[in-house]
PyMOL Python script that loads the backbone (N, CA, C, O; Angstrom):
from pymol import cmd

cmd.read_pdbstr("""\
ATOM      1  N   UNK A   1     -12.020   4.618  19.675  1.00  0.00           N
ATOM      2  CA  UNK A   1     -12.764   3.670  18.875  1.00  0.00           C
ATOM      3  C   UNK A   1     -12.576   3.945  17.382  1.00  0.00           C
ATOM      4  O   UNK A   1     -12.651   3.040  16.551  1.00  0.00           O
ATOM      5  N   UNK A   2     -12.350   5.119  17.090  1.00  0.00           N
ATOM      6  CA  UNK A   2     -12.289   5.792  15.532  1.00  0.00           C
ATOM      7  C   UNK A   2     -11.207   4.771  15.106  1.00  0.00           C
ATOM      8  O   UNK A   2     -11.360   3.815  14.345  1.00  0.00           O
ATOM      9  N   UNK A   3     -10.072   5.167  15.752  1.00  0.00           N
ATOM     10  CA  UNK A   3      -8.396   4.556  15.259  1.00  0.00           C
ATOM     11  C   UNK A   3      -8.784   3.263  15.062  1.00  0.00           C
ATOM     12  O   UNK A   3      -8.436   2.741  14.003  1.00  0.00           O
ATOM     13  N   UNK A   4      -9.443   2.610  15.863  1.00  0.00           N
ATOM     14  CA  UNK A   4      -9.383   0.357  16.132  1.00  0.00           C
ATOM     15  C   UNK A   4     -10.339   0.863  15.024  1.00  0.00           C
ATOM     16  O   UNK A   4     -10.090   0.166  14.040  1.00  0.00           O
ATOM     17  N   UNK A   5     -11.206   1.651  14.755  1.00  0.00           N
ATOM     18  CA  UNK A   5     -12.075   0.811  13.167  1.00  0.00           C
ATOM     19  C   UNK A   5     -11.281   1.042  12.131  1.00  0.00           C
ATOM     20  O   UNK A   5     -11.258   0.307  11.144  1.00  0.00           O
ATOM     21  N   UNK A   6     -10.412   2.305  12.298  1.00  0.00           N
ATOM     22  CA  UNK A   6      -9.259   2.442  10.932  1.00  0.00           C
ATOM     23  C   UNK A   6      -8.013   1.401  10.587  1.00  0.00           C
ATOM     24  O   UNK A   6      -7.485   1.056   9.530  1.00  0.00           O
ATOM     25  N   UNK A   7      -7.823   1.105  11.808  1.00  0.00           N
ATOM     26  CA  UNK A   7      -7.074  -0.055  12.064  1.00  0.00           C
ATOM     27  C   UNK A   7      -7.472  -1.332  11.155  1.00  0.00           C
ATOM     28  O   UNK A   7      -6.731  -1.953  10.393  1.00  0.00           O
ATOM     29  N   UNK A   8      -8.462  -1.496  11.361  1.00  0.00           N
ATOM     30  CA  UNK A   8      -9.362  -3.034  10.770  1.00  0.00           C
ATOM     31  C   UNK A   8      -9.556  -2.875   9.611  1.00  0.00           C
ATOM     32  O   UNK A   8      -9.071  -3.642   8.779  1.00  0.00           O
ATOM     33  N   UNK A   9     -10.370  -1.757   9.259  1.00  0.00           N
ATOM     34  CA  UNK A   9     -10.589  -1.141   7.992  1.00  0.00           C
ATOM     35  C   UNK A   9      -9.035  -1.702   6.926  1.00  0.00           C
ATOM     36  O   UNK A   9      -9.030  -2.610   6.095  1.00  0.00           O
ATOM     37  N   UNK A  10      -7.999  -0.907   7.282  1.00  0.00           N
ATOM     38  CA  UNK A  10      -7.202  -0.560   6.531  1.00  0.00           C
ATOM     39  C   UNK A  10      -5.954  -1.992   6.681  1.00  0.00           C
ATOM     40  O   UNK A  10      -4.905  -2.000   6.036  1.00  0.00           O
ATOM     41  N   UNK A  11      -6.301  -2.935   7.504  1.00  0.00           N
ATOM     42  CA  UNK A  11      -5.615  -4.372   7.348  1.00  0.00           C
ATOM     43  C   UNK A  11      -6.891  -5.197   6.729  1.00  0.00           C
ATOM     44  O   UNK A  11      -6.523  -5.677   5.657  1.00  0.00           O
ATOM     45  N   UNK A  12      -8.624  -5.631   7.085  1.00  0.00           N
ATOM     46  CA  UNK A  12      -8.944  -5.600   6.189  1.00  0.00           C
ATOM     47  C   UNK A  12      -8.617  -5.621   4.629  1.00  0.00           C
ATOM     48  O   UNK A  12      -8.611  -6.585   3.864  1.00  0.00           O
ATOM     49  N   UNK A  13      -8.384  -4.456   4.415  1.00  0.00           N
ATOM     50  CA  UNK A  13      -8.820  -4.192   2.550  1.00  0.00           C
ATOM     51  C   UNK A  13      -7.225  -4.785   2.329  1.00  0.00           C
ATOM     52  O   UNK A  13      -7.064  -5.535   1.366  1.00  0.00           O
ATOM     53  N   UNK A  14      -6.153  -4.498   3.112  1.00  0.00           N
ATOM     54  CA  UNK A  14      -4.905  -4.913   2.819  1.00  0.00           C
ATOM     55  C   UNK A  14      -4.470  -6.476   2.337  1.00  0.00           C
ATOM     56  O   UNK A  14      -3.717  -6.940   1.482  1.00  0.00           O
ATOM     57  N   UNK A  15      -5.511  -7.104   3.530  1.00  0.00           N
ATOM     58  CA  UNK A  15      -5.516  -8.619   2.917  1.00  0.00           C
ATOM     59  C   UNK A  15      -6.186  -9.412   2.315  1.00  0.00           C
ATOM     60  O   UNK A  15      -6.111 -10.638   2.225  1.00  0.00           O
ATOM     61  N   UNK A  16      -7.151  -8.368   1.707  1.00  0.00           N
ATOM     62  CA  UNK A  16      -8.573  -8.812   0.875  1.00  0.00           C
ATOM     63  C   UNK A  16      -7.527  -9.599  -0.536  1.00  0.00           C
ATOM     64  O   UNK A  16      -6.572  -9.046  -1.081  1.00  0.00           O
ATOM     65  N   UNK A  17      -8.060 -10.967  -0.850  1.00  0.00           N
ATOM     66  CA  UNK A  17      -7.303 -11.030  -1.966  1.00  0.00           C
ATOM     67  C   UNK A  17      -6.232 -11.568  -2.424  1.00  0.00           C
ATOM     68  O   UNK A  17      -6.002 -12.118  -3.501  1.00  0.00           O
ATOM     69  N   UNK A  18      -5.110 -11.211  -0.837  1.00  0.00           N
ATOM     70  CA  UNK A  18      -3.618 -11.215  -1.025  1.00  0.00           C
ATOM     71  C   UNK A  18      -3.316 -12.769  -1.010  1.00  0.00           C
ATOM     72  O   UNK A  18      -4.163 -13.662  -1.009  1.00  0.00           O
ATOM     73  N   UNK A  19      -1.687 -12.941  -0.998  1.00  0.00           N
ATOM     74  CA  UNK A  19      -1.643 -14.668  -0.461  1.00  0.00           C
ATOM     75  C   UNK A  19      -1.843 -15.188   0.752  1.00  0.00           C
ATOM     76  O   UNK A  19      -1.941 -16.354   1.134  1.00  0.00           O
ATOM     77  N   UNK A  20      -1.880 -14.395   1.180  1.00  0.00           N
ATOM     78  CA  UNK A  20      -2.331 -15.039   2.880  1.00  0.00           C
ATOM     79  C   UNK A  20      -3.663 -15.603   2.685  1.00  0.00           C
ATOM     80  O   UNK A  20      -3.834 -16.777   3.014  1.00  0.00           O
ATOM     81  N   UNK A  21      -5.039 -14.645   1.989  1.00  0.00           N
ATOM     82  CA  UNK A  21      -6.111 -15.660   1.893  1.00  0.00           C
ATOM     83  C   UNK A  21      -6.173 -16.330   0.962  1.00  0.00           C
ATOM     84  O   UNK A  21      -7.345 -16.567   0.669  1.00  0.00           O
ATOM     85  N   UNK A  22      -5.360 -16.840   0.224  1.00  0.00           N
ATOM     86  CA  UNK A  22      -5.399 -17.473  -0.921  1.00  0.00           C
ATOM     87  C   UNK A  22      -4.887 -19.076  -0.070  1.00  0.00           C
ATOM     88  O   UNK A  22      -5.700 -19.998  -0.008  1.00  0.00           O
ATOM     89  N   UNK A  23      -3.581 -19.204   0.485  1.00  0.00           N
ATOM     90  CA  UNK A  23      -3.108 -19.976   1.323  1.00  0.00           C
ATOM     91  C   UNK A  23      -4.348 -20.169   2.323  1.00  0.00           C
ATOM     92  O   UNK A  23      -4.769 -21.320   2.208  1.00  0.00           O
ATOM     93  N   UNK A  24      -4.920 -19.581   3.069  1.00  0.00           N
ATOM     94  CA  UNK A  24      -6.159 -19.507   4.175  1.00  0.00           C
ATOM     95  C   UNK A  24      -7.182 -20.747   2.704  1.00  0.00           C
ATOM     96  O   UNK A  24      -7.228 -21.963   2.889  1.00  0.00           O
ATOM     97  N   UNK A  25      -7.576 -20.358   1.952  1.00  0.00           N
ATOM     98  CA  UNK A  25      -8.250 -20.590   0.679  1.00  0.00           C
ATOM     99  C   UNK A  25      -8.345 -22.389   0.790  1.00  0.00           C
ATOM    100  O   UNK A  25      -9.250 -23.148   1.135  1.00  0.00           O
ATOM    101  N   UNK A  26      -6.884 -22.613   0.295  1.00  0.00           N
ATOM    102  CA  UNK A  26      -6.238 -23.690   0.098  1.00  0.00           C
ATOM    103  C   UNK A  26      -6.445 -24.541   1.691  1.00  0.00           C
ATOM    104  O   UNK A  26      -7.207 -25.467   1.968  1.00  0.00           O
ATOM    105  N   UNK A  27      -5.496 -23.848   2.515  1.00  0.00           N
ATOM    106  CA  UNK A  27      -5.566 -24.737   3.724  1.00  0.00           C
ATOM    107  C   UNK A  27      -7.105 -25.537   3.909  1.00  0.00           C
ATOM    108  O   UNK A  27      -7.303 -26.741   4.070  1.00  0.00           O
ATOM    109  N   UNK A  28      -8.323 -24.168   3.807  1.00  0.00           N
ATOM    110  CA  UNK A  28      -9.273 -25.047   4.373  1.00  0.00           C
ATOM    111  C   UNK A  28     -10.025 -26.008   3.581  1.00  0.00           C
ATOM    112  O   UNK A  28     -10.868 -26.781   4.036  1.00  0.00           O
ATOM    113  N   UNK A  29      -9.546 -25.878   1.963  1.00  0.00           N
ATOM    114  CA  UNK A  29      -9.788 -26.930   1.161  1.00  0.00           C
ATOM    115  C   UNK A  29      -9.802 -28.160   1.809  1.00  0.00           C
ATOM    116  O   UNK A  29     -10.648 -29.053   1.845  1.00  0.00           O
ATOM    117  N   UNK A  30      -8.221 -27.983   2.533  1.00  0.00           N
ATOM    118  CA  UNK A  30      -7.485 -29.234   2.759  1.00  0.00           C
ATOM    119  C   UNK A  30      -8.281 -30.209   4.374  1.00  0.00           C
ATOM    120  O   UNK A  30      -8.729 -31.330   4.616  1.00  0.00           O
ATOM    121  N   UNK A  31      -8.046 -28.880   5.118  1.00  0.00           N
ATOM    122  CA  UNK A  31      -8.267 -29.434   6.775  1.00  0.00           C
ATOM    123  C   UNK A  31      -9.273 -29.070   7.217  1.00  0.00           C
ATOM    124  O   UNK A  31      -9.596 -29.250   8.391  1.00  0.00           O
ATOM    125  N   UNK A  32     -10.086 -28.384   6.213  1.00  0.00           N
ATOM    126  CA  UNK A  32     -11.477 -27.956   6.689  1.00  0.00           C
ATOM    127  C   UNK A  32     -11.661 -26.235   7.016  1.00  0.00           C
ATOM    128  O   UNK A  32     -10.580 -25.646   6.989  1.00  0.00           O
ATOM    129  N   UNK A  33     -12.677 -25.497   7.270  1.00  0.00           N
ATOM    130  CA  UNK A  33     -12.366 -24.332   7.486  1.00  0.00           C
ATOM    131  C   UNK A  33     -12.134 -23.783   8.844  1.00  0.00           C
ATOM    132  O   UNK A  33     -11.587 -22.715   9.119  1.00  0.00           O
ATOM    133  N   UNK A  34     -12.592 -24.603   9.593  1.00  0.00           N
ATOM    134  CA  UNK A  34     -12.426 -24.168  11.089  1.00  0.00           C
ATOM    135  C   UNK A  34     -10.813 -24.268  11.403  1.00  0.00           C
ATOM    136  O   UNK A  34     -10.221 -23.336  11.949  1.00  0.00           O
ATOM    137  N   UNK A  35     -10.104 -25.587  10.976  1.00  0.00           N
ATOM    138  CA  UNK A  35      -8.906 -25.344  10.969  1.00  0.00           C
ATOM    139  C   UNK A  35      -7.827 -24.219  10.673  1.00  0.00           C
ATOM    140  O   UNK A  35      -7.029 -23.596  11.374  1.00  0.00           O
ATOM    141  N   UNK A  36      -8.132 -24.232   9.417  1.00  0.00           N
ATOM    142  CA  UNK A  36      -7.651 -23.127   8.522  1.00  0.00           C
ATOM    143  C   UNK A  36      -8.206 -21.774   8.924  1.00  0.00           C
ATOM    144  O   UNK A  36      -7.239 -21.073   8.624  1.00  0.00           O
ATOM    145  N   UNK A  37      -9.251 -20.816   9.473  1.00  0.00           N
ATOM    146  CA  UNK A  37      -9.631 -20.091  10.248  1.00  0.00           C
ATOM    147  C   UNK A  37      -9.103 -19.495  11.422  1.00  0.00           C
ATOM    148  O   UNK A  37      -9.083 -18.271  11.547  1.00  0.00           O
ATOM    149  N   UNK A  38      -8.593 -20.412  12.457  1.00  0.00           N
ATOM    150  CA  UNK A  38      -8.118 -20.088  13.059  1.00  0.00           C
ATOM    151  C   UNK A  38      -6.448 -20.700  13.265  1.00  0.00           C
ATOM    152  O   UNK A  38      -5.909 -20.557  14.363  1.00  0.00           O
ATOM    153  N   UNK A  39      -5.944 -21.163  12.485  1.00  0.00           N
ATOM    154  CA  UNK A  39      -4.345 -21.271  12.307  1.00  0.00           C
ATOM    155  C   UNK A  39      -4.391 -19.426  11.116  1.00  0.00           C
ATOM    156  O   UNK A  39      -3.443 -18.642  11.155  1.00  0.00           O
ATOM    157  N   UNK A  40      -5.554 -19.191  10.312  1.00  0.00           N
ATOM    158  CA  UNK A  40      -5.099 -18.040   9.776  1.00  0.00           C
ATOM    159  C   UNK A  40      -4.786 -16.917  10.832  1.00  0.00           C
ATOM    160  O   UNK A  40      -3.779 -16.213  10.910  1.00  0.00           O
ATOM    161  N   UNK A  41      -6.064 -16.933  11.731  1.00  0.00           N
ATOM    162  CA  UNK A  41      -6.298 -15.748  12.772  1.00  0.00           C
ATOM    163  C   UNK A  41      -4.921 -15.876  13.377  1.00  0.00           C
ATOM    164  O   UNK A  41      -4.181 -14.900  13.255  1.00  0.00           O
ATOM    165  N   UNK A  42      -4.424 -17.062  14.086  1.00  0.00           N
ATOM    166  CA  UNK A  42      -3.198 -17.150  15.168  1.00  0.00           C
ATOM    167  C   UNK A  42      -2.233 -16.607  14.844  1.00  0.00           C
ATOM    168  O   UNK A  42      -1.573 -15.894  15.600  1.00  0.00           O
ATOM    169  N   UNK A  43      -1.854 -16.929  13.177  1.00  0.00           N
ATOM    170  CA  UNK A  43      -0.390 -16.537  12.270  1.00  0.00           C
ATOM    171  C   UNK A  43      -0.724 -15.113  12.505  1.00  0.00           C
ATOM    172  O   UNK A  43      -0.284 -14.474  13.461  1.00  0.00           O
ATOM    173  N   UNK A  44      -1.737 -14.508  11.351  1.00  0.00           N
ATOM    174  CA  UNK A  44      -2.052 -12.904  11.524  1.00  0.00           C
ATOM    175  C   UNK A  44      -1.689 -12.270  12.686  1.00  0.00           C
ATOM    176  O   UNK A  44      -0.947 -11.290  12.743  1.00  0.00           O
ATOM    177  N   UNK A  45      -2.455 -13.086  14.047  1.00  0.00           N
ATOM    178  CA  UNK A  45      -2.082 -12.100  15.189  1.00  0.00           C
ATOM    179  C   UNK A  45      -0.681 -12.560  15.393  1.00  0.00           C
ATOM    180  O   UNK A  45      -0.112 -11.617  15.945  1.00  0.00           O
ATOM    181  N   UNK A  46      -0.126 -13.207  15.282  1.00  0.00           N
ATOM    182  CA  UNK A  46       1.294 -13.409  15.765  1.00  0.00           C
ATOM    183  C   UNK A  46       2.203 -12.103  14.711  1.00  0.00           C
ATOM    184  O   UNK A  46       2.329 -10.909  14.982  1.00  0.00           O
ATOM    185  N   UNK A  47       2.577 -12.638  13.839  1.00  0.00           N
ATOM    186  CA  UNK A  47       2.671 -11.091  12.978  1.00  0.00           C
ATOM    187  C   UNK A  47       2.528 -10.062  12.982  1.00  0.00           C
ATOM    188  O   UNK A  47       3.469  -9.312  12.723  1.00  0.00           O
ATOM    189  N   UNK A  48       1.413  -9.641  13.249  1.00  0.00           N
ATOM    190  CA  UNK A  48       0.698  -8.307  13.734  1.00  0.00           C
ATOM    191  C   UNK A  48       1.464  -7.798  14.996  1.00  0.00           C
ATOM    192  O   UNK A  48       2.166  -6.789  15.051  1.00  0.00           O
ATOM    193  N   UNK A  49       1.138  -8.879  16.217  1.00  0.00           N
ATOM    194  CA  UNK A  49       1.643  -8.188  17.414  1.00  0.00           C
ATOM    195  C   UNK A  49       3.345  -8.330  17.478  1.00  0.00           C
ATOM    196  O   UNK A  49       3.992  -8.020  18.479  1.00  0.00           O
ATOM    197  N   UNK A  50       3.943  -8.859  16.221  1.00  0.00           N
ATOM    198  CA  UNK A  50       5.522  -8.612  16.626  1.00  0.00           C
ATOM    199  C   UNK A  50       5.724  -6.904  15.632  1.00  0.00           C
ATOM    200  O   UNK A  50       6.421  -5.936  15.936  1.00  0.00           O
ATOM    201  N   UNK A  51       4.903  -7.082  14.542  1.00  0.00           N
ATOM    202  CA  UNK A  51       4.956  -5.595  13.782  1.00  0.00           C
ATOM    203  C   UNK A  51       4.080  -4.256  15.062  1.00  0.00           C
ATOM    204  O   UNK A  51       4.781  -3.318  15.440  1.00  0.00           O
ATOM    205  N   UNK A  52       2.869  -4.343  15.480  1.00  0.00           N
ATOM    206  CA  UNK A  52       2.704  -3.536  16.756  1.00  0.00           C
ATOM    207  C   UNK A  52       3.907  -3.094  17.756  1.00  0.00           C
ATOM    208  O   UNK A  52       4.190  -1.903  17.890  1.00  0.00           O
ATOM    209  N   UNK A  53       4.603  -4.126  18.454  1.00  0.00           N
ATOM    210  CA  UNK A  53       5.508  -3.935  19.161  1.00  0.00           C
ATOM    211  C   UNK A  53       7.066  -2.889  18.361  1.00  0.00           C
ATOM    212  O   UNK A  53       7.652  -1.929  18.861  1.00  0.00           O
ATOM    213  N   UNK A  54       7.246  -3.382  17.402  1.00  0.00           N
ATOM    214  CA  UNK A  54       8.330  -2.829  16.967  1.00  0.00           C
ATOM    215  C   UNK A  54       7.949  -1.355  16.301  1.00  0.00           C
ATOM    216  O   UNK A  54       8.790  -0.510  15.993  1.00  0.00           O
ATOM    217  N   UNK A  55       6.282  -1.194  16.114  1.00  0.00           N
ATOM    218  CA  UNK A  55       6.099   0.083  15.817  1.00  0.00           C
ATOM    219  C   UNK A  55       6.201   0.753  16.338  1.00  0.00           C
ATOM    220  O   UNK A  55       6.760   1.819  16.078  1.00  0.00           O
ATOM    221  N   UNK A  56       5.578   0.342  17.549  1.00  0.00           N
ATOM    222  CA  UNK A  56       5.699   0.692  19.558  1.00  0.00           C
ATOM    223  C   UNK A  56       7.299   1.157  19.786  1.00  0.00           C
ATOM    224  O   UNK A  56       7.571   2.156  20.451  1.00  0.00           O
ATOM    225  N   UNK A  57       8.289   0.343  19.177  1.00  0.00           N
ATOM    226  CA  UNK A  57       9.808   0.737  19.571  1.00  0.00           C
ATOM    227  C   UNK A  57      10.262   2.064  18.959  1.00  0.00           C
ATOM    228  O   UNK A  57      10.737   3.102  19.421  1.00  0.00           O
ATOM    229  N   UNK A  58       9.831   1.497  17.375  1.00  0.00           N
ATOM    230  CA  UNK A  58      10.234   2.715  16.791  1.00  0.00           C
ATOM    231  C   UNK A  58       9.525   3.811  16.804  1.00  0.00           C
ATOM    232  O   UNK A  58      10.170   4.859  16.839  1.00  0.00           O
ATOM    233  N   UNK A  59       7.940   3.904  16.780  1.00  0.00           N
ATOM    234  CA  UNK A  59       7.547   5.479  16.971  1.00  0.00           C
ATOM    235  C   UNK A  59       7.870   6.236  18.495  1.00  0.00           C
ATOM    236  O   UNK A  59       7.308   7.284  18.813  1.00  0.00           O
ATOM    237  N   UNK A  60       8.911   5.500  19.421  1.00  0.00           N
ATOM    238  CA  UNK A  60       9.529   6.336  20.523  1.00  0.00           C
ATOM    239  C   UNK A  60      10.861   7.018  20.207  1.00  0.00           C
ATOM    240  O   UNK A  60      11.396   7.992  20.736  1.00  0.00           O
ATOM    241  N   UNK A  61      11.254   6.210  19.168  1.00  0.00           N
ATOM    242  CA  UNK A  61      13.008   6.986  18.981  1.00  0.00           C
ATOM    243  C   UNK A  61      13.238   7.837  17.534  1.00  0.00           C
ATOM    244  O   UNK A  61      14.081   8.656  17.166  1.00  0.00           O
ATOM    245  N   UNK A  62      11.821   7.099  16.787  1.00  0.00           N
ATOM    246  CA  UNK A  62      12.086   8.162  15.492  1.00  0.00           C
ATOM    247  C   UNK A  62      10.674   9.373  15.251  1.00  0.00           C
ATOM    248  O   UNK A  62       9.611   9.097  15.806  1.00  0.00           O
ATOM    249  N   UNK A  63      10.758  10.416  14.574  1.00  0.00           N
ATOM    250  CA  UNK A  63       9.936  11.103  14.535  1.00  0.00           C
ATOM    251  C   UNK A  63       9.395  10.566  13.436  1.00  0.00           C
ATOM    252  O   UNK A  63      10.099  10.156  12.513  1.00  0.00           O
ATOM    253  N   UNK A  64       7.952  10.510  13.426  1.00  0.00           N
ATOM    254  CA  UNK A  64       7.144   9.910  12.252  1.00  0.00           C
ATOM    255  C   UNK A  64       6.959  10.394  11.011  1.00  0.00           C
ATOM    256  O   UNK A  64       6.137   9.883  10.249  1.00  0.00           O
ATOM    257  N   UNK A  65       7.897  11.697  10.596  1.00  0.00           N
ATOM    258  CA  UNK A  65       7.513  12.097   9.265  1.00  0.00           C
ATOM    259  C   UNK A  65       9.317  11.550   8.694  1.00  0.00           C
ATOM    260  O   UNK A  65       9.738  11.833   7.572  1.00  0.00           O
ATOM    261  N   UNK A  66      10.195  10.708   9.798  1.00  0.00           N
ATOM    262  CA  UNK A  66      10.904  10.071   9.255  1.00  0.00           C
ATOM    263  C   UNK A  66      10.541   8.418   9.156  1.00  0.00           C
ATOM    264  O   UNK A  66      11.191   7.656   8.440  1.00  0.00           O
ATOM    265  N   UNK A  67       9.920   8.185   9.609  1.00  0.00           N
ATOM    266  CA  UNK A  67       9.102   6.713   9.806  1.00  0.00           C
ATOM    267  C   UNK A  67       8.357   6.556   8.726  1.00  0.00           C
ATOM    268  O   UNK A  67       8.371   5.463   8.161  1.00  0.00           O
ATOM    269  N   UNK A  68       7.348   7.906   8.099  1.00  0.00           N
ATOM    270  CA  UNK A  68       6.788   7.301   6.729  1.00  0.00           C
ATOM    271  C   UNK A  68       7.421   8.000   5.822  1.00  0.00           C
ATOM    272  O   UNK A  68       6.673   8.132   4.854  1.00  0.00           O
ATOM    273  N   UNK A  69       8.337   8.466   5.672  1.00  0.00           N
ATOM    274  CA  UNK A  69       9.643   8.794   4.369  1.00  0.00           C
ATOM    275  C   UNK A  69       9.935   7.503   4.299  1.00  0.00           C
ATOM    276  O   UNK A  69       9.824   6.949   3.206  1.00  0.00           O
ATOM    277  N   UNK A  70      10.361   6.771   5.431  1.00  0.00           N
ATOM    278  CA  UNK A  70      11.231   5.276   5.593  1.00  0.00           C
ATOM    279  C   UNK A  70      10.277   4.636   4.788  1.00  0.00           C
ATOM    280  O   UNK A  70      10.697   4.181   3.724  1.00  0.00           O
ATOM    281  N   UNK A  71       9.194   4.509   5.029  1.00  0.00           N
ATOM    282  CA  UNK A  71       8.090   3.409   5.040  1.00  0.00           C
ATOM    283  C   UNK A  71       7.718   3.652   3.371  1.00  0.00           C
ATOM    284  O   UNK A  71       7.326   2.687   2.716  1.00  0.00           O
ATOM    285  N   UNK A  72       7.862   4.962   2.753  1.00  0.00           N
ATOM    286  CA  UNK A  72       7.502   5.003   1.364  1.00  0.00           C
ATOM    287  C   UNK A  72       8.788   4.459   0.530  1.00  0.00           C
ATOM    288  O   UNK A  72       8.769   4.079  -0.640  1.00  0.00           O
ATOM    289  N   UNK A  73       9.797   4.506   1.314  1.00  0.00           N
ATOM    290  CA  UNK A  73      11.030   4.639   0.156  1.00  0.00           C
ATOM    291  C   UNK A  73      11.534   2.605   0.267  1.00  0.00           C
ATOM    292  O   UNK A  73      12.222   1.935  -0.502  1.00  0.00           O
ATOM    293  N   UNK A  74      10.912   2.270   1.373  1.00  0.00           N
ATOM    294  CA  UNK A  74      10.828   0.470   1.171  1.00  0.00           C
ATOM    295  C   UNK A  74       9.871   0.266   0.389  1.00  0.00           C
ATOM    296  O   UNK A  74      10.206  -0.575  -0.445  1.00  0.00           O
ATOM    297  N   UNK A  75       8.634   0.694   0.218  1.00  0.00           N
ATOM    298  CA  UNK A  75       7.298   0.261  -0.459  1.00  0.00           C
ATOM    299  C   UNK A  75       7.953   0.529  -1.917  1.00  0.00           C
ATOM    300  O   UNK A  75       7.406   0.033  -2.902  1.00  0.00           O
ATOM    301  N   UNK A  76       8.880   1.150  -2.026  1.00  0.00           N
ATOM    302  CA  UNK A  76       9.071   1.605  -3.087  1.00  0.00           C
ATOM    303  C   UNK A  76      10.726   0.591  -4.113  1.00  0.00           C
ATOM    304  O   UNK A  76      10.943   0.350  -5.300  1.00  0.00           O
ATOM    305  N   UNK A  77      11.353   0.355  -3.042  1.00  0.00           N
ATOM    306  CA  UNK A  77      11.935  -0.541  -3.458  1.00  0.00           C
ATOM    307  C   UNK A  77      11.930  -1.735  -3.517  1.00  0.00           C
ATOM    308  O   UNK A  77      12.678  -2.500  -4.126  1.00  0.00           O
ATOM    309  N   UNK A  78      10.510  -2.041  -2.452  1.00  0.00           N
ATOM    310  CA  UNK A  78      10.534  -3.760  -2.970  1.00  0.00           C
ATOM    311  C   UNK A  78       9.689  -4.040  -4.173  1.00  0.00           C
ATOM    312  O   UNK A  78       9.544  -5.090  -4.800  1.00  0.00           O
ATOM    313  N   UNK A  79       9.053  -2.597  -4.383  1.00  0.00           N
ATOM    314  CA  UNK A  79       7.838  -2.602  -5.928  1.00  0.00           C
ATOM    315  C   UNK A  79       8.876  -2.958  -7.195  1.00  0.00           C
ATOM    316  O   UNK A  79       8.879  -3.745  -8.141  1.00  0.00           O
ATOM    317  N   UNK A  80       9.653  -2.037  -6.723  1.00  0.00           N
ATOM    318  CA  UNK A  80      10.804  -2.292  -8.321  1.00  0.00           C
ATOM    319  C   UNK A  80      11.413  -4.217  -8.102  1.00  0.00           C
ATOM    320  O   UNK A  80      11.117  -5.105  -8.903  1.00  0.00           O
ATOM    321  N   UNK A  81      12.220  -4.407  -6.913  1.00  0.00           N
ATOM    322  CA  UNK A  81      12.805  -5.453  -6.971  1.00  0.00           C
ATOM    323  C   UNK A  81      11.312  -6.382  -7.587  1.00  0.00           C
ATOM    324  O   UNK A  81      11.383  -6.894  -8.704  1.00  0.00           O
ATOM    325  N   UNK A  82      10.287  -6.492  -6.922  1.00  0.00           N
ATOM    326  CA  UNK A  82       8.911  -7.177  -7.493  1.00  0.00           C
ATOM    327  C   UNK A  82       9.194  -6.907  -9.407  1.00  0.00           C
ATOM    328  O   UNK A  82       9.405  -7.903 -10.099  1.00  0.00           O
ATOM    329  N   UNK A  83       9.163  -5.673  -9.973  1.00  0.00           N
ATOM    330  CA  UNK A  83       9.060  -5.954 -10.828  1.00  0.00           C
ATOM    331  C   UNK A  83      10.349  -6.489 -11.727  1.00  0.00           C
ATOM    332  O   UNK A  83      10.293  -7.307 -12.645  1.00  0.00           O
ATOM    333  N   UNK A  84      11.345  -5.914 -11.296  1.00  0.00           N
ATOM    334  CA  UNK A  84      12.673  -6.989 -11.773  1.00  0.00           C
ATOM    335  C   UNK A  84      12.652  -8.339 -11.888  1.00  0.00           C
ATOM    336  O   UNK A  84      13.105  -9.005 -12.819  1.00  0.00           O
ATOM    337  N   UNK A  85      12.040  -8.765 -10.781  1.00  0.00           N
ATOM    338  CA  UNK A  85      11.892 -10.247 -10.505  1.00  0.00           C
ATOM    339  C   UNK A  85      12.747 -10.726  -9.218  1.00  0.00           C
ATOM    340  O   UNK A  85      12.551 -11.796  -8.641  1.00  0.00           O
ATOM    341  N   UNK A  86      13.330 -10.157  -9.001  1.00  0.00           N
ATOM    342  CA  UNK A  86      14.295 -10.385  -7.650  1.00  0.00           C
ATOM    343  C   UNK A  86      13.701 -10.142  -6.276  1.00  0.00           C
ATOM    344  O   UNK A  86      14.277  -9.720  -5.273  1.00  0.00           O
ATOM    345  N   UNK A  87      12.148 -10.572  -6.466  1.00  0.00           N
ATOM    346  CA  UNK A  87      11.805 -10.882  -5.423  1.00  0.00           C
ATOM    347  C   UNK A  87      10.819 -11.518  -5.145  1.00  0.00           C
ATOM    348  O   UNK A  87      10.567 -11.785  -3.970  1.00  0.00           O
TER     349      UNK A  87
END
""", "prot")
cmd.dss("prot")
cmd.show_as("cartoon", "prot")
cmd.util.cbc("prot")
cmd.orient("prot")
């Protein structure tokens, strides 16, 4: 139970803000919020469970202190391309 509240917790605060609720924001301007609510929830979980699964793939074949080396050194190059503009 600890992990599923860290879980929530830490996607939570991740999309507090971001464009996804900004788009969520907009949509239900448009179609109302119940619409927009749950076309947000469906996308999220669709996303989610293709990123779950492939975490699922990869934390079997790679060891995880190469998984978050990996995971810092992308966070880290799409920050620069972000600030270049090339992205």
């Amino acid at each position: 139970m600890e992990n599923l509240i860290a879980v929530f917790v830490a996607i939570f605060l991740a999309e507090l803000g971001d464009k996804t609720q900004l788009t969520t924001i907009a949509f239900a301007s448009k179609y109302g919020w119940k619409t927009a609510f749950l076309g947000a929830i469906l996308g999220l979980a669709a996303v989610n469970f293709i990123g779950a699964l492939l975490g699922d793939a990869i934390g079997d074949v790679l060891p995880m202190e190469l998984i978050h080396k990996g995971a810092g050194v992308l966070f880290i190059v799409f920050g620069v391309l972000m600030l270049l503009g090339k992205l």
